[in-house]
C-alpha positions as CSV (number, residue, x, y, z in Angstrom):
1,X,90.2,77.7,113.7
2,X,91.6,79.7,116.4
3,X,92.8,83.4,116.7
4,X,96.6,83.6,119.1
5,X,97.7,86.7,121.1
6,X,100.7,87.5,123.9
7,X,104.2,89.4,124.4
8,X,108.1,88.1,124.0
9,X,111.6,88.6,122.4
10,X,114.2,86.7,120.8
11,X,118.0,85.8,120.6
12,X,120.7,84.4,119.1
13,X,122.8,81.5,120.1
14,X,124.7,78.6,118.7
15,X,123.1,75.4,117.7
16,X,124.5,72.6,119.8
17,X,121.2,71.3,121.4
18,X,120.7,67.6,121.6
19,X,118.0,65.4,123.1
20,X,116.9,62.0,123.8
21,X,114.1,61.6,121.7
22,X,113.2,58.5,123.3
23,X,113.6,59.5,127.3
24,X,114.9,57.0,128.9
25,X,114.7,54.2,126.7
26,X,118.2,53.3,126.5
27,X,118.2,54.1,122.6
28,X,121.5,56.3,121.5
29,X,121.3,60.3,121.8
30,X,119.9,62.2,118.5
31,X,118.6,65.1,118.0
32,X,114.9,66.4,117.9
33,X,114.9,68.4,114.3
34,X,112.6,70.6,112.7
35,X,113.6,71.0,108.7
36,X,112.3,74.8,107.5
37,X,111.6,74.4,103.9
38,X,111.3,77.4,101.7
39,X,111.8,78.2,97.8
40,X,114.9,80.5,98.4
41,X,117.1,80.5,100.9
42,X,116.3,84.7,101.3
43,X,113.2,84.2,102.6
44,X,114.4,82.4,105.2
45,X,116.5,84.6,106.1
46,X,114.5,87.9,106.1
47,X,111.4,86.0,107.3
48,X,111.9,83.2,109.8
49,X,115.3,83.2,111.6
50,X,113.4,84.4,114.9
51,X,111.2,81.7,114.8
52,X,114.2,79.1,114.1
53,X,116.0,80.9,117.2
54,X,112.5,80.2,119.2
55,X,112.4,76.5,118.1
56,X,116.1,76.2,119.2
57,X,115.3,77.9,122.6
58,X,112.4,75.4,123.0
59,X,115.0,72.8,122.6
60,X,115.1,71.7,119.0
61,X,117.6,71.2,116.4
62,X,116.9,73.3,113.5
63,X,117.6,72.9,109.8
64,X,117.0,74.2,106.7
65,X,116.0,73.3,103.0
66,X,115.8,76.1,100.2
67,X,117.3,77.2,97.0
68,X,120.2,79.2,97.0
69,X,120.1,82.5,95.9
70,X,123.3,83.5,98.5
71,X,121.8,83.7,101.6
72,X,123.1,80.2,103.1
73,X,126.6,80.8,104.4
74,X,124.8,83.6,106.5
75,X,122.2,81.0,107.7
76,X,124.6,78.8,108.9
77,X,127.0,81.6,110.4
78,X,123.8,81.3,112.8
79,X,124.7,78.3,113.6
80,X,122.0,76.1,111.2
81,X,122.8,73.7,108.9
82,X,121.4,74.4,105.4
83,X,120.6,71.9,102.5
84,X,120.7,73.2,99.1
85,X,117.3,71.7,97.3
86,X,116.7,73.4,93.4
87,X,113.4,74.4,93.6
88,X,112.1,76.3,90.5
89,X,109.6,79.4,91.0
90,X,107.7,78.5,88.5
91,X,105.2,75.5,89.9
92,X,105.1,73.9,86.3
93,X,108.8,73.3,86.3
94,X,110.4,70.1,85.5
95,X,113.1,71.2,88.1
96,X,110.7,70.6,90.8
97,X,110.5,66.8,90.8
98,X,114.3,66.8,91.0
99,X,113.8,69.1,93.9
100,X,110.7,66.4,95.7
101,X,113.3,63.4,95.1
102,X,115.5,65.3,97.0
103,X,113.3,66.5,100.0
104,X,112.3,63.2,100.0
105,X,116.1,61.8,100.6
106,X,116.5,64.5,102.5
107,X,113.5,63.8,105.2
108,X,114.3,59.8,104.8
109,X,117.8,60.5,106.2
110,X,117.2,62.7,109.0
111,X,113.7,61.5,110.5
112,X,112.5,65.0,111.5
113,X,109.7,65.8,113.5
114,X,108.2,68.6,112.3
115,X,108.5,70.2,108.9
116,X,107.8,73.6,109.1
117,X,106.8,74.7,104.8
118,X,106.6,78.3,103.3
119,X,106.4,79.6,100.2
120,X,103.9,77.9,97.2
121,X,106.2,75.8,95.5
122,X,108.2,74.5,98.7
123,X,105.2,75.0,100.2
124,X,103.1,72.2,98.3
125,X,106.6,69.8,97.9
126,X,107.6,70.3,101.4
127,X,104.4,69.1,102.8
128,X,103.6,66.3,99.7
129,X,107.7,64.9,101.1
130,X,106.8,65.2,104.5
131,X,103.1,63.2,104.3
132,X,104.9,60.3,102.2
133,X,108.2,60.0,104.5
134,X,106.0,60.1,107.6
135,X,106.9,63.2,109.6
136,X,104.8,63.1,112.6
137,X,104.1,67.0,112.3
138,X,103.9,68.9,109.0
139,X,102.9,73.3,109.7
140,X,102.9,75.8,106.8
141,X,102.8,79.2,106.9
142,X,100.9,81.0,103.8
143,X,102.6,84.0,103.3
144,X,99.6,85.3,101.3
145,X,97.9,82.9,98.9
146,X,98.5,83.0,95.2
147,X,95.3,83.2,94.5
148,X,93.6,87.0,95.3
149,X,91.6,89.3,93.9
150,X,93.4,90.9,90.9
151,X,95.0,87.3,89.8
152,X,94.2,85.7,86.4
153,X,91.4,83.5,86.6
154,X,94.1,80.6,85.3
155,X,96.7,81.3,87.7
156,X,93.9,82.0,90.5
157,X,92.8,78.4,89.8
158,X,96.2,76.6,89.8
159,X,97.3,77.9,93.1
160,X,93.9,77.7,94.6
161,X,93.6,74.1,93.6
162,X,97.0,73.2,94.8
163,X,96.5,75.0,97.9
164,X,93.1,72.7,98.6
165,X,95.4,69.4,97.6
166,X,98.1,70.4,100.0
167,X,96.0,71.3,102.7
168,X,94.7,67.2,103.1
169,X,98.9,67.2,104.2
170,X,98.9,69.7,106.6
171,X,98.3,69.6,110.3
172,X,98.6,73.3,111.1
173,X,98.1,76.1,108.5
174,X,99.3,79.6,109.5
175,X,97.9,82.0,107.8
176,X,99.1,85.7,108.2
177,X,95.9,88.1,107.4
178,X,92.4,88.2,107.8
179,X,91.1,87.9,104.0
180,X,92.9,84.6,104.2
181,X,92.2,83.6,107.3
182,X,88.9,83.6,106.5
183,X,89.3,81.6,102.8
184,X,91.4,79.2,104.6
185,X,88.7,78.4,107.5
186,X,86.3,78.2,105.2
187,X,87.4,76.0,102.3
188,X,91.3,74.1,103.9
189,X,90.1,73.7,107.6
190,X,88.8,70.1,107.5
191,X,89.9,66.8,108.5
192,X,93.1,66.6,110.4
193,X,94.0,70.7,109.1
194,X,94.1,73.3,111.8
195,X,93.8,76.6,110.5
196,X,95.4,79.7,112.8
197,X,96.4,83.2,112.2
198,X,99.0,85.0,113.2
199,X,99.5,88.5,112.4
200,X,102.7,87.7,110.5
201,X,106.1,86.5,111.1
202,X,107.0,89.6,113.8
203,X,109.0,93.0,113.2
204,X,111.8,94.0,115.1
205,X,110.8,97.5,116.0
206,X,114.0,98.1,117.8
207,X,115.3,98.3,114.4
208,X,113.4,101.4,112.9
209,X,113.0,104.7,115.4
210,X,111.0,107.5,114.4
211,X,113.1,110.3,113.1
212,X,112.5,113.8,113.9
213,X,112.8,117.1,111.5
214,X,116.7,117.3,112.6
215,X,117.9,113.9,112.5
216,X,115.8,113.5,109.4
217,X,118.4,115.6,107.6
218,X,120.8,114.7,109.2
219,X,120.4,111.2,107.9
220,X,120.0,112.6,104.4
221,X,123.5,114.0,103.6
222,X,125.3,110.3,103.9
223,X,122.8,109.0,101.3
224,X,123.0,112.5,99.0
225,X,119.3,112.9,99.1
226,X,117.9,116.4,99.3
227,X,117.6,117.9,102.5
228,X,114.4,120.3,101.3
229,X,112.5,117.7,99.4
230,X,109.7,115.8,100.1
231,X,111.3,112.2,100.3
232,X,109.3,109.1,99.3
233,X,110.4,105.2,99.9
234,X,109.7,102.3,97.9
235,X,110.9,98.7,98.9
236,X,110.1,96.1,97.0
237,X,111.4,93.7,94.4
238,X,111.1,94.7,90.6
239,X,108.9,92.4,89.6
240,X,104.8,92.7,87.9
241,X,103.1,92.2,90.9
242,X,105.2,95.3,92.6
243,X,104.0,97.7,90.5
244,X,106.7,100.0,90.2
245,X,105.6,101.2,86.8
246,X,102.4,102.7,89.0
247,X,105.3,104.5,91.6
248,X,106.4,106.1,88.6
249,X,103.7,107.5,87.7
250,X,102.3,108.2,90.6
251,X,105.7,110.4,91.6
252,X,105.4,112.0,87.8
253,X,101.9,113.4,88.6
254,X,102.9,115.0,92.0
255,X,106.5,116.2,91.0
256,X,105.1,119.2,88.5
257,X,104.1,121.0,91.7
258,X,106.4,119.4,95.1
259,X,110.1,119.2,95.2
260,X,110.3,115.4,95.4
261,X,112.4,112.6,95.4
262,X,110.9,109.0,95.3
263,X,114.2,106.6,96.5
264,X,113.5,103.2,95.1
265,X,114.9,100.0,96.6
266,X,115.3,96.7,95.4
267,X,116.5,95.1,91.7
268,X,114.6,92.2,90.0
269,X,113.8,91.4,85.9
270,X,111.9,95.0,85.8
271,X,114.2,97.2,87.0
272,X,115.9,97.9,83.7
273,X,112.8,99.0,81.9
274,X,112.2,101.1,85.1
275,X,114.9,102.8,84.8
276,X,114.5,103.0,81.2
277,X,111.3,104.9,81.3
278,X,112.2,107.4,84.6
279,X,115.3,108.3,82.2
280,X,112.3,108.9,78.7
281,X,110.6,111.1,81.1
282,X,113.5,113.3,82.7
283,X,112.9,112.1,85.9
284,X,116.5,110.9,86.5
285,X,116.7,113.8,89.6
286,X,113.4,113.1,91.0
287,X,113.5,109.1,90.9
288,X,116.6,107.2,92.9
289,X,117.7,103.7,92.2
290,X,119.7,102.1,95.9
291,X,119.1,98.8,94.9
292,X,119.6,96.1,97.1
293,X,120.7,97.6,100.3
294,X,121.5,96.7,103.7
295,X,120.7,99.9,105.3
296,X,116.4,100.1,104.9
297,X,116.3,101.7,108.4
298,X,118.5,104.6,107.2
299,X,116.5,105.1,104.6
300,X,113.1,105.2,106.3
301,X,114.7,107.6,108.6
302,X,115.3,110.0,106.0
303,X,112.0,109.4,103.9
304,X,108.7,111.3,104.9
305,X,106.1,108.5,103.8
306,X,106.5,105.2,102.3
307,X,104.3,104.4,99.2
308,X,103.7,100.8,98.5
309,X,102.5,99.7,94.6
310,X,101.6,96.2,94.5
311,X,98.8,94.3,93.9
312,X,99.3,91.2,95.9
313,X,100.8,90.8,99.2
314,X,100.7,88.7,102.1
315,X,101.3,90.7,105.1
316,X,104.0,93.0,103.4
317,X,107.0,93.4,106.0
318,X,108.1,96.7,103.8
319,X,105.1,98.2,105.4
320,X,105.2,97.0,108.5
321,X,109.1,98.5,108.7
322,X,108.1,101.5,107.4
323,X,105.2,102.1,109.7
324,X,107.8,101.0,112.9
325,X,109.8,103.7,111.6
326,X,107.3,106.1,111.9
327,X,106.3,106.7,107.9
328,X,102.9,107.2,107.5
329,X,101.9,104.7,104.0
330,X,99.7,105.3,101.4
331,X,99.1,101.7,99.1
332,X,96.9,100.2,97.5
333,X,93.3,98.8,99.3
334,X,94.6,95.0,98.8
335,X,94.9,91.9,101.3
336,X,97.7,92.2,104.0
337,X,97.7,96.2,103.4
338,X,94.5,96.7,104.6
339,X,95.3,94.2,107.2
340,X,98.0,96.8,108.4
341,X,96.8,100.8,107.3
342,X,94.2,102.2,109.1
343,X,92.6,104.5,106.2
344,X,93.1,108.3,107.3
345,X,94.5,106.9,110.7
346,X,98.2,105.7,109.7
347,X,98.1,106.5,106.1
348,X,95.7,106.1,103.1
349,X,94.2,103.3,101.5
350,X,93.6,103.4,97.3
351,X,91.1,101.5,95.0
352,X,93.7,99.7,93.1
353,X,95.3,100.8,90.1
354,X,94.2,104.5,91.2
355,X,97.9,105.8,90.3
356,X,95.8,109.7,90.3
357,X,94.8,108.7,93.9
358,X,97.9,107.2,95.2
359,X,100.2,110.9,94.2
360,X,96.5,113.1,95.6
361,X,97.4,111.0,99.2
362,X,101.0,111.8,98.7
363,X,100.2,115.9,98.0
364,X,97.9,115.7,100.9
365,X,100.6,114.6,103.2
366,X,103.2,116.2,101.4
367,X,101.2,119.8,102.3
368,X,100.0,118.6,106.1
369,X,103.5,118.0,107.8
370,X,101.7,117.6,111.1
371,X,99.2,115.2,110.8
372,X,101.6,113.2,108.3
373,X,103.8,113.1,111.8
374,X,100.9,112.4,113.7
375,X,99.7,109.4,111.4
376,X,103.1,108.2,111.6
377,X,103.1,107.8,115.4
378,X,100.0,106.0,115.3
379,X,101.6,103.5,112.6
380,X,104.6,102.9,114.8
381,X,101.7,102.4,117.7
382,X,99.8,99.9,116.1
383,X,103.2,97.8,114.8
384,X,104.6,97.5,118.0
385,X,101.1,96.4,120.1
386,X,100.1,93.9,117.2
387,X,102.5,93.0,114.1
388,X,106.3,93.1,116.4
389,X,108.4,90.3,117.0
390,X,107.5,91.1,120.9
391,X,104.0,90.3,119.9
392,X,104.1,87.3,117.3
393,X,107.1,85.3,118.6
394,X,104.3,83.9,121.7
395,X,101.7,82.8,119.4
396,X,104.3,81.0,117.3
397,X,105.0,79.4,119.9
398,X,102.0,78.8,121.4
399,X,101.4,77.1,117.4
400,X,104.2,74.9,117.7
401,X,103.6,74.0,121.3
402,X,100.1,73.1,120.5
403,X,100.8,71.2,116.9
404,X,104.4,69.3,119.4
405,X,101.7,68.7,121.6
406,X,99.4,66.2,119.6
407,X,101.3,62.9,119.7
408,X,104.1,64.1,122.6
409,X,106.8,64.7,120.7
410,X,108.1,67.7,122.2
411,X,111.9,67.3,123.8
């Protein structure tokens, strides 16, 4: 088990690296290739094109295997190819053995030396098609496990036990908070599985600035937010374990005494009935629906704290962006939040499902302008020294140097 810290950046450049694999054997060039294998092909893109770039810098070829949901042709305007594989979400899908065969072509074909798995479902195939073709090096990053706290004993039991299977295929498993960390050591790290953590797959702070009481409204009028309310940001996909039924309700409480506006962000199979129920309660003016946008950081800029709902996360990027930006948070007292709000520091930490507590927090800061600025500094702090790009990007590579480093297979 082992606990990585240190400092760097990343880049962007084309992908036209090739080595001898075999030195100087005399065998014909090919390349070294890492396959990154994730459910959807958007998670690869939000989550790990700075660690494809660092592979690439190491000297790698890099590919990619996911489902599409219209994120490839940017992945390979990057310069990486991408292979479409159908995996289905749901882990008791018949689509998903269509999806192995597949990976398991796939891997046959292109004798990589490393996969590199995320997400559960690609997660457990990735690394089941890796172990049977042979890949000398097989890492997965758990990106929160399916199994927590407020889970259904069922569903806690399915993902836990595939978890433990897939673990016996694993050499390295990254794992991205404490809470897991620790399950992970305890009950996956055995036999040939490493278990590390990393504090998440990096931030790019340059991206979010702290806004000040001027530019704050000043990036208001483009977006047609109020310039004298007390602005609220939600990020996060429309789905059950989001919560945005307890946002709702939580803005409801504290709008009968604050001018208000909660902007929401995201779409997914709830947002209908969302908006259903915000239009019911006449809170058409007080709650915003953006959708999908590409503009967060504008957003954040104009907001005065960022509220996160949900009841499971990994190490939730929303609020690591928001607290770059300067937002102090209040969320719920779950894994990965916990891991990144400092209760009464950076924001404030609820007993889930206390939507009373969550809009009390947001009165509090709502009425104490100054220490809301001053928690938000300390957010922004405690991003950049721990949970940035500048500070992850080293001890991923440190991970893949070390995992490369077992049987010499580095370029």
């Amino acid at each position: 088990m082992t606990d990585l810290s240190g400092a760097n950046a990343h880049g962007v450049v084309k992908n036209s690296i090739m080595r001898d694999a075999t030195r100087n054997s005399g065998r014909a060039i090919v390349p070294v290739s890492v396959l990154f294998v994730a459910t959807v092909d958007s998670h690869i893109w939000y989550f790990h094109m700075p660690h494809m770039q660092l592979l690439r810098e190491m000297g790698y070829v890099v590919e990619v295997a996911a489902g599409p949901v219209g994120f490839a042709d940017r992945i390979r305007a990057e310069g990486y190819e991408v292979h479409t594989i159908p995996f289905s979400r749901n882990p008791l899908s018949l689509r998903n053995i269509v999806a192995y065969r597949a990976l398991r072509k796939l891997m046959q074909s292109r004798h990589y030396v490393m996969v590199h798995a995320n997400t559960p479902v690609a997660g457990f195939l990735g690394r089941l098609a890796a172990r049977r073709m042979g890949v000398p090096h097989v890492i997965y990053t758990a990106h929160g496990f399916h199994f927590h706290s407020h889970g259904k004993w069922w569903s806690n039991r399915l993902y836990y036990t595939l978890e433990q299977m897939a673990a016996r295929w694993t050499d390295t498993l990254i794992t991205i908070n404490k809470e897991d960390f620790g399950v992970a050591s305890r009950d996956f790290g055995r036999g040939r599985t490493k278990v590390v953590y990393v504090p998440g797959v990096g931030t790019d702070c340059s991206q979010f600035a702290p806004a000040t009481v001027c530019q704050r409204a000043h990036e208001r009028a483009p977006l047609y937010l109020r310039e004298d309310a007390f602005i609220i940001a939600w990020v996060a996909e429309f789905i059950k374990r989001k919560r945005p039924d307890d946002a709702v309700a939580a803005v409801h409480d504290l709008s009968h005494g604050t001018l208000v506006q909660l902007i929401m962000l995201g779409d997914g199979l709830l947002l209908d009935s969302i908006q259903k129920t915000v239009l019911e309660r006449g809170m058409q003016d007080t709650i915003i629906f953006r959708g999908r946008v590409s503009n967060v950081a504008n957003y954040l800029a104009a907001s005065d704290v960022f509220l996160s709902t949900a009841s499971q996360e990994g190490l939730p990027k929303g609020v690591m962006e928001a607290m770059a930006a300067g937002l102090p948070v209040v969320a719920y007292d779950i894994r990965g939040c916990n891991d990144l709000v400092v209760d009464g520091e950076t924001g404030f930490l609820v007993p889930f499902g206390d939507v009373r507590g969550l809009a009390d927090k947001l009165v509090w800061l709502a009425q104490h302008p100054d220490e809301r600025c001053h928690m938000g500094e300390t957010g922004r702090r405690r991003v950049q020294e721990t949970f940035s790009l500048d500070a992850v990007l080293p001890q991923m590579k440190a991970v893949y140097q070390n995992e490369l480093g077992r049987k010499g297979m580095q370029p």
